[in-house]
C-alpha positions in Angstrom: -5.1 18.5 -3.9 -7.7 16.3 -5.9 -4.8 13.8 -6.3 -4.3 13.4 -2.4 -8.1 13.1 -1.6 -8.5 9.9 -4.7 -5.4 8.4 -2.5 -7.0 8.8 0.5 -10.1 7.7 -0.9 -8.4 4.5 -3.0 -6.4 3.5 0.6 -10.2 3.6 2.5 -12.0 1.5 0.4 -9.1 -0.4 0.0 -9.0 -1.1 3.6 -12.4 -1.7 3.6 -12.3 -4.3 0.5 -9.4 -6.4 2.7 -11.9 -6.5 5.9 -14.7 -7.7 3.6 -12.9 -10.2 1.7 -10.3 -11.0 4.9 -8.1 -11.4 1.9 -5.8 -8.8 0.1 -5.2 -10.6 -3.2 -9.0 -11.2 -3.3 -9.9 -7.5 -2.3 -7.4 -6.2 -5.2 -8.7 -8.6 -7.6 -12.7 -7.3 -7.2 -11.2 -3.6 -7.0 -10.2 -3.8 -10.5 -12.5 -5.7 -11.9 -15.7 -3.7 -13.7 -18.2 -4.5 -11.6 -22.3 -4.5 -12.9 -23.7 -2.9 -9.4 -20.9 0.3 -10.8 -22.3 0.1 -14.1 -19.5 -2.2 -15.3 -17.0 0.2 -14.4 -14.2 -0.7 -11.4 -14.4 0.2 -7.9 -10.7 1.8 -8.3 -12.2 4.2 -10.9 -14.5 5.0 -8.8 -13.1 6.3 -6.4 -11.9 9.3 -8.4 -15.0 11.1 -6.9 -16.2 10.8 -3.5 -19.3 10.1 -4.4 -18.2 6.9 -6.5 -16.9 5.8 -3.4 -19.2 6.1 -1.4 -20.5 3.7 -3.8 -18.0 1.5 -3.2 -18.0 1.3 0.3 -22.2 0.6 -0.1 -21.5 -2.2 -2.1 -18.4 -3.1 0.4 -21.1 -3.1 3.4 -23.7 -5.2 1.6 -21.4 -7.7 0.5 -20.2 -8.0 4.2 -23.6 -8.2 5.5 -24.4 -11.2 3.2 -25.9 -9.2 0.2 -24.8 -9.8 -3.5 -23.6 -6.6 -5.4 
């Protein structure tokens, strides 16, 4: 079960990380790299818990808003 519900949650922020960066390649590329706002961990690792992505998607929304994570 844990194993379906990290898919899930890899596929939404995934989706989410394309819309943001209108770009897949791009959207891959900042999913797997460790990222400073995560404590220089990735976004993909992340999302093991729900509450890492939730995380994710934060830093997804201010990013799309203008903001710098």
């Amino acid at each position: 079960m844990e194993d379906r519900e990290t898919e899930s949650r890899v596929r939404e922020v995934q989706t989410l990380a394309e819309s943001v960066f209108e770009n897949r390649s791009i959207a891959l590329d900042w999913l797997a790299r460790p990222n400073a706002a995560l404590g220089d961990v990735t976004p993909l690792s992340c999302c093991a818990t729900a509450a890492g992505a939730q995380q994710v998607r934060r830093i997804l929304r201010a990013i799309e808003s203008g903001g710098v994570a």
